[in-house]
C-alpha positions in Angstrom: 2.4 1.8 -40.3 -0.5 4.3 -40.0 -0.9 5.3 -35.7 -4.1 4.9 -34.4 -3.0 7.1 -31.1 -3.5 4.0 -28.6 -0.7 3.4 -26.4 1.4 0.6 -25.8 2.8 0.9 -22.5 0.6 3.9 -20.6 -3.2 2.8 -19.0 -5.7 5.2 -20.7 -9.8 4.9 -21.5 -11.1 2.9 -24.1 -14.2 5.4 -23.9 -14.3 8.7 -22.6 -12.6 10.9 -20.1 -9.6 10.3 -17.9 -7.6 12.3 -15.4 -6.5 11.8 -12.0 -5.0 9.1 -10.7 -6.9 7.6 -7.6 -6.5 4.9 -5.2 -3.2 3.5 -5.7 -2.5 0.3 -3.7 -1.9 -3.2 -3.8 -3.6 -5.5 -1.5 -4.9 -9.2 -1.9 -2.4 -9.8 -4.9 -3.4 -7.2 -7.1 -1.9 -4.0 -7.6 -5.1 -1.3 -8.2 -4.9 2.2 -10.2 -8.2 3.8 -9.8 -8.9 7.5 -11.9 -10.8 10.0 -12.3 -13.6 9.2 -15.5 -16.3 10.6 -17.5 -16.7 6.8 -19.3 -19.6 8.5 -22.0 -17.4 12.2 -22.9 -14.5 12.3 -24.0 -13.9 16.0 -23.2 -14.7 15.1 -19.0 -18.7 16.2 -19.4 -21.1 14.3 -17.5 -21.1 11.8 -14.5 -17.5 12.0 -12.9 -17.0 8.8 -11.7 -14.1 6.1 -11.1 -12.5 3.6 -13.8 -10.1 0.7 -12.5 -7.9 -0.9 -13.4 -5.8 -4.2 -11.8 -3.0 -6.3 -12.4 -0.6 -8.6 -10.6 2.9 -7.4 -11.7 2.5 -3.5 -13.6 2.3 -5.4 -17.4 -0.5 -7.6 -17.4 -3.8 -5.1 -16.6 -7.2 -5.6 -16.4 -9.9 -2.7 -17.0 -12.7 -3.5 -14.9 -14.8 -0.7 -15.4 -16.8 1.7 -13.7 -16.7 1.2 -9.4 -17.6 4.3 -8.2 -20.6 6.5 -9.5 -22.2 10.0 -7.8 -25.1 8.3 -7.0 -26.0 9.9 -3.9 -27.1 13.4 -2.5 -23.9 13.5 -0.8 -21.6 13.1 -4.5 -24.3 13.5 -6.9 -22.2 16.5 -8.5 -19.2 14.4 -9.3 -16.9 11.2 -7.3 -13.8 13.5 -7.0 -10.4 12.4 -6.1 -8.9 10.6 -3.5 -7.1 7.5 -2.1 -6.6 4.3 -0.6 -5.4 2.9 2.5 -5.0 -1.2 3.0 -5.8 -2.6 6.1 -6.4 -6.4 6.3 -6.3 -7.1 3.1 -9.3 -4.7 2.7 -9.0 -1.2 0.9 -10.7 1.5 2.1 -11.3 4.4 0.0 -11.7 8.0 0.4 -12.5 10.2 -1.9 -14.1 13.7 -2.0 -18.2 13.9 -2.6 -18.9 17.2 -5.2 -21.9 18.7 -4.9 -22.9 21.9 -7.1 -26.2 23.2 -5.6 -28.8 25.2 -8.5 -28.9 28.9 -8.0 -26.7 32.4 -9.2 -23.6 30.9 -6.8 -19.8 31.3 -7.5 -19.1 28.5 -6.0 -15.8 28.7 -4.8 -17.4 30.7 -1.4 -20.9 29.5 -1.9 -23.0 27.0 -4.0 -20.5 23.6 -3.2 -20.5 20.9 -0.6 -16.9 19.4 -0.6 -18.4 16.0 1.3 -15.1 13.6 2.3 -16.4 10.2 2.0 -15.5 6.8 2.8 -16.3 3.2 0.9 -14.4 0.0 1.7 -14.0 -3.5 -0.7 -12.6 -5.7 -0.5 -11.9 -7.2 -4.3 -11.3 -3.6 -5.4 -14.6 -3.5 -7.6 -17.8 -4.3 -5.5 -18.3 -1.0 -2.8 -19.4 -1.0 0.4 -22.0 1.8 1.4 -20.8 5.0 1.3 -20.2 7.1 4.9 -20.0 10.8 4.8 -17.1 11.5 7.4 -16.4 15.2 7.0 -18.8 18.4 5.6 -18.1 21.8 5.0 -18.5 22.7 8.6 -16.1 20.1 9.2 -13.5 22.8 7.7 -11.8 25.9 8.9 -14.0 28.9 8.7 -11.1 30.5 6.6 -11.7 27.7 3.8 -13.6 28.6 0.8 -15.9 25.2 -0.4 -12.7 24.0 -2.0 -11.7 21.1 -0.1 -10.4 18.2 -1.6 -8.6 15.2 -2.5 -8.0 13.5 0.7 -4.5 11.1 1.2 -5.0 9.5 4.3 -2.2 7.0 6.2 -1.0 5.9 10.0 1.2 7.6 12.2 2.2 6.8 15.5 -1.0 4.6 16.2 -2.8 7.9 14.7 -4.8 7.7 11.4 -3.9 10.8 9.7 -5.5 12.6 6.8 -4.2 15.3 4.8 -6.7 17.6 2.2 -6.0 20.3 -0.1 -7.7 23.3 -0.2 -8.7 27.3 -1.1 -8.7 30.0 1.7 -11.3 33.1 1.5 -8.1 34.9 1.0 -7.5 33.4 -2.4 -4.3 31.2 -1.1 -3.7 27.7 -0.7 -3.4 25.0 1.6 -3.0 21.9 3.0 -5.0 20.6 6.2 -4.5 17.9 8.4 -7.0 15.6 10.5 -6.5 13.1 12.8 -8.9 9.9 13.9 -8.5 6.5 16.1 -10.8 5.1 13.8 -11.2 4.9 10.0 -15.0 5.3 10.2 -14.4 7.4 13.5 -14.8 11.1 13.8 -12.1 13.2 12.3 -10.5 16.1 14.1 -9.0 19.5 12.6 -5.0 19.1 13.8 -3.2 22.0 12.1 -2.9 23.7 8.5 0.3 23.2 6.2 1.2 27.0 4.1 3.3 28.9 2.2 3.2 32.4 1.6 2.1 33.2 -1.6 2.0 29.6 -3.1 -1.1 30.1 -5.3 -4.8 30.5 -4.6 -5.2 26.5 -4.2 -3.4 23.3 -3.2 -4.9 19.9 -5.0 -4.2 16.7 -5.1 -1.7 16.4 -1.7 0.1 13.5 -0.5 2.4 13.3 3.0 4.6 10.6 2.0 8.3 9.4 3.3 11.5 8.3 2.0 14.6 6.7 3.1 13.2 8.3 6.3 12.7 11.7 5.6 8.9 13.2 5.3 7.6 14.8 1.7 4.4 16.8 1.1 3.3 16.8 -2.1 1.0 19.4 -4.4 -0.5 20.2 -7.3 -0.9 24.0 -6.4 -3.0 26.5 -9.0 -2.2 30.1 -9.6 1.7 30.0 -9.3 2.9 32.9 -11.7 4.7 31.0 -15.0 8.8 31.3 -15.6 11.1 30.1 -18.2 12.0 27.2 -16.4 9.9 26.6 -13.7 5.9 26.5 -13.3 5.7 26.3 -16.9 2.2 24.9 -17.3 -0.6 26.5 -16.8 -1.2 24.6 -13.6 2.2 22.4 -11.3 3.0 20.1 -9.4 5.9 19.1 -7.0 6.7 18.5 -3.2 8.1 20.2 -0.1 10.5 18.5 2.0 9.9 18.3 5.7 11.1 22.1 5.9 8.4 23.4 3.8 11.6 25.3 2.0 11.9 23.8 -1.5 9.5 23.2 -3.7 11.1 20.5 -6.9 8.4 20.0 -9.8 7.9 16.6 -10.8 7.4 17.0 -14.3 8.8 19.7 -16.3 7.0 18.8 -19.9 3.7 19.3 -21.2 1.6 17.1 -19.8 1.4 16.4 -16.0 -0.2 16.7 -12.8 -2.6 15.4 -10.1 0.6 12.3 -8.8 -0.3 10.2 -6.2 2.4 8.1 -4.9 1.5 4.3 -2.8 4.1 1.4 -1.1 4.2 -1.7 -2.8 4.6 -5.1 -0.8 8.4 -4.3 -0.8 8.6 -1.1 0.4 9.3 0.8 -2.9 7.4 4.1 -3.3 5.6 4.0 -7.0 4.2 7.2 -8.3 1.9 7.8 -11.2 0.6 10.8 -12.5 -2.2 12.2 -15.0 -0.7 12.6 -18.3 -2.6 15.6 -19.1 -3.6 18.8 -17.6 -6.5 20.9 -17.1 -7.3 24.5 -19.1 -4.6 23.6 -21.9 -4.2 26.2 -24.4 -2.9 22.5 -26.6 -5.1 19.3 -27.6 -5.7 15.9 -27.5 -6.9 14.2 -31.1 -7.7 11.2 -29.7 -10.9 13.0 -28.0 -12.4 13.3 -31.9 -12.1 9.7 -31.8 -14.3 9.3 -28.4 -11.2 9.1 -25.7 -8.7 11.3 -24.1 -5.6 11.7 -21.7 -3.8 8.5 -20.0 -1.4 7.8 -16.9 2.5 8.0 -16.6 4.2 5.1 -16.4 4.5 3.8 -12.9 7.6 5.5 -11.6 9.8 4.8 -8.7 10.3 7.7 -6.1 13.7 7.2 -4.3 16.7 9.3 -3.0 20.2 9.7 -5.1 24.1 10.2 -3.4 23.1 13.6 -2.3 19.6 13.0 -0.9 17.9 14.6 -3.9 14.3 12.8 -5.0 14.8 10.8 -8.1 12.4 9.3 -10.4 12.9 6.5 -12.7 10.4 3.9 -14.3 9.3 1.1 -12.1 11.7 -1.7 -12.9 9.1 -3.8 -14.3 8.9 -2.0 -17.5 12.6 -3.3 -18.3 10.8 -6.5 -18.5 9.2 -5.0 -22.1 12.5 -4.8 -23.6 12.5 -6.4 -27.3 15.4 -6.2 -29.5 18.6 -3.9 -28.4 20.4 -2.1 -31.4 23.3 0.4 -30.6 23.4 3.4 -32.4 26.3 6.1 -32.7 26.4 10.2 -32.9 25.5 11.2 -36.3 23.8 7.7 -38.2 20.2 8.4 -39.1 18.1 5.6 -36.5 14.7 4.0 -37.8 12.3 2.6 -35.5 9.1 2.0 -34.6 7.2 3.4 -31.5 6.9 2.1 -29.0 10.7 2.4 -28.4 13.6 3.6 -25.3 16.4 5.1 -25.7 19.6 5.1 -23.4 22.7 7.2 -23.3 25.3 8.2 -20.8 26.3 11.5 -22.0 29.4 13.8 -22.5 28.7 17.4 -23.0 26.3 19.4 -25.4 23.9 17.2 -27.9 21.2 17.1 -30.1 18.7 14.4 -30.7 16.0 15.4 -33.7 13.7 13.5 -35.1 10.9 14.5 -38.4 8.4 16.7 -35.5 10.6 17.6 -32.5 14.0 18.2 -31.3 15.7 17.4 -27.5 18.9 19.7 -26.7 21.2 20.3 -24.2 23.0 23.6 -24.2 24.9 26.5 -22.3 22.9 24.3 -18.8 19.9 23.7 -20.0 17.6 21.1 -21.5 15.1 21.8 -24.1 12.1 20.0 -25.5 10.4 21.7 -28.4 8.1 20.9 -31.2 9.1 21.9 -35.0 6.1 19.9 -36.1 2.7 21.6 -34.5 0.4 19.4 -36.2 2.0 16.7 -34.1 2.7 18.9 -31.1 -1.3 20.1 -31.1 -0.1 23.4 -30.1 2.8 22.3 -27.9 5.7 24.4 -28.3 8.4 24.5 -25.7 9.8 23.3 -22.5 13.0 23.6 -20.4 14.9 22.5 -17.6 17.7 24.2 -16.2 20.9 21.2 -15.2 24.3 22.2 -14.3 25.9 19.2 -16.1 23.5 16.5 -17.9 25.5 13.0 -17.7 22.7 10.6 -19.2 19.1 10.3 -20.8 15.9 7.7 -21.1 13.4 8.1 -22.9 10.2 5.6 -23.6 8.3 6.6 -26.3 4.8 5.2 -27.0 2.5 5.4 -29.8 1.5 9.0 -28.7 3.4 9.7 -25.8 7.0 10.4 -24.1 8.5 10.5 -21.1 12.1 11.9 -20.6 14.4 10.9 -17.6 17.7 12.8 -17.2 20.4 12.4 -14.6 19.1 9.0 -13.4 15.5 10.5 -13.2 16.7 13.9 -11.5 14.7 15.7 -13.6 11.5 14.4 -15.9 9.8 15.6 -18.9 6.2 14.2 -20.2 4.2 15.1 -23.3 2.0 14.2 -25.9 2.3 14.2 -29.1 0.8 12.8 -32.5 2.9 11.3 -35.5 1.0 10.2 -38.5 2.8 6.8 -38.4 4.5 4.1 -36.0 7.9 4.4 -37.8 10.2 7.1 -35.8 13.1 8.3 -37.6 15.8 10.6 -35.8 19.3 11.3 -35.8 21.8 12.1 -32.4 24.8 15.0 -32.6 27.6 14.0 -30.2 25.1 11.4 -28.7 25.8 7.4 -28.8 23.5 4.7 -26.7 21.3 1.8 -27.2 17.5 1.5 -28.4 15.6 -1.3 -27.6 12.0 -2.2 -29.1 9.3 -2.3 -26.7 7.1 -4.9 -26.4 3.3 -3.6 -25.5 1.7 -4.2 -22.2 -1.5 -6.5 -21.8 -4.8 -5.0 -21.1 -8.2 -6.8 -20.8 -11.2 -5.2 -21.1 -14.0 -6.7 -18.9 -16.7 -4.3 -19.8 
């Protein structure tokens, strides 16, 4: 069957632009995945705004359209990321105001207000009005006009906020600000850093698990490596130590994760599946829409404390028809599709346009097929042993989980057709067909 590109199983526009994921919550029944969108370019020109989308249970979505637009003089440039925090089964949402002012500026030093602002709802689409809680005097005087994305939770009876940003020194950073009141006045507390850690920290989030305290970034500028910071921009946390930074993504196509609680205390992440200043493309924009989310994934700890991904368990619920398949038999399937295997050793897993590996320690995803890779060539992860892999392939997108989601790969990518044919060395497991998710459109 010919592919028309639109996904199954990952949230993405039916118009336009997408990119960060904003505003992740659940509150009055409904989980809520907000995002960055340009709804009228598909190649992010034009009003920056925010899409949403709902649903009850991670499956069953809703697209309700466009909630937030930069229709004041304090966001007029652009509704820039942010977040949500629930409190009585109201959200409140803060996000950062852009504002590019007319004249020969560089803006980075001069030319920008970075404006954090707050609106509240209480059905996740109809806003309250919007109040401007922090300006660029607000800020350091060592910060450049880059500050952004505010993640904002409570902490010892404390509302805390946490925003990335650029120094005049060309390094980044994360700074913290405290508040009794969510609409109260917000107070500089101390600065997060790393020594040479890139010109600029985006997109943070001070989250905790199993009772130890995680910063995560999407810093800019770190220099590139074979296996780590392999895109052109990363991302990845610090643990409470600020010693170790892990990536969370080590394909093609990630960045800008928020992670949110669910009613149950699990810790769900979700990231953009896509990436600024690619030196690869995106088809789908020729056909008016571009970029989608990752899978909702589950953030916990393994046996030796190390952060773990794996898909939120309600994506098992999508499971069709299970087939096993052994090393060496040539598989047919359609996308989408997952794969499972516990694994022994060395193997090989190649289908018509790219090829997985493991060998000599290391993990390798690489395109043989670049009019289906869009320019994508190569990616690898360095893993002392590799004992299984998942992957979920959609109609144009993949996500690989190795070592029970120890490390992750994402990408894009764009088969002519639905029918996937690819054959495993020294690799046995079980495929299952995947059933697609539902999405409404209201608008």
């Amino acid at each position: 069957m010919k592919n028309d590109w639109r996904q199954k199983l990952h949230l993405e526009p039916v118009k336009g632009w997408l990119n960060d994921p904003n505003g992740l919550s659940f509150f009055n029944g409904l989980y809520h995945v907000y995002f960055q969108y340009c709804p009228d370019n598909a190649y992010g020109k034009g009003n920056k705004c925010w899409g949403h989308f709902q649903s009850p249970d991670l499956i069953k979505w809703e697209f309700t359209g466009t909630v937030l637009w930069p229709d004041t003089d304090e966001d007029r440039s652009g509704v820039y990321s942010g977040c949500a925090f629930v409190k009585d089964d109201e959200a409140y949402l803060f996000y950062t105001g852009n504002v590019k002012h007319d004249g020969n500026y560089d803006y980075i030093n001069e030319g920008r207000e970075a404006n954090q602002i707050l609106v509240t709802t209480k059905d996740g689409i109809n806003m309250s009005p919007k109040d401007v809680l922090l300006v660029n005097y607000d800020y350091p005087k060592y910060c450049t006009c880059h500050v952004r994305d505010p993640k904002v939770w409570e902490e010892n009876g404390k509302y805390k906020m946490v925003l990335g940003a650029r120094k005049t020194d060309d390094t980044g950073c994360a700074l913290i600000y405290t508040a009794d009141d969510l609409h109260g006045q917000w107070l500089f507390e101390k600065e997060l850093y790393v020594p040479d850690f890139g010109y600029m920290w985006e997109c943070p989030d001070i989250f905790e698990i199993n009772g130890k305290k995680y910063l995560s970034i999407s810093p800019q500028g770190l220099e590139h490596g074979e296996f780590e910071h392999q895109n052109i921009y990363s991302s990845g946390c610090f643990d409470e130590k600020m010693s170790e930074f892990i990536e969370w993504d080590y394909g093609f196509d990630f960045y800008a994760p928020q992670t949110f609680e669910t009613p149950n205390g699990r810790r769900l992440l979700i990231g953009w599946m896509g990436i600024g200043d690619i030196p690869y493309t995106n088809p789908t924009a020729e056909r008016g829409w571009q970029h989608c989310l990752t899978l909702p994934r589950e953030i916990d700890t393994d046996s030796y404390g190390r952060l773990i991904q794996r898909p939120a368990k309600a994506v098992n619920e999508l499971r069709g028809q299970r087939a096993d398949f052994s090393a060496g038999t040539k598989i047919q399937t359609q996308l989408p599709f997952e794969l499972f295997a516990l694994v022994d050793g060395e193997f090989k897993i190649k289908m018509d346009f790219l090829e997985m590996r493991y060998e000599k320690g290391v993990f390798t995803l690489e395109f043989t097929d670049d009019k289906v890779g869009c320019g994508r060539k190569k990616r690898n992860v360095k893993l002392s042993q590799c004992v299984d892999i998942r992957i979920i392939a959609d109609t144009s997108s993949m996500e690989i989980y190795l070592n029970g989601g120890q490390r992750v790969m994402s990408t894009r990518f764009y088969p002519e057709d639905t029918q996937a044919v690819f054959e495993t060395e020294h690799l046995s497991g079980i495929i299952y067909d995947l059933k697609p998710m539902e999405v409404l459109v209201r608008e």
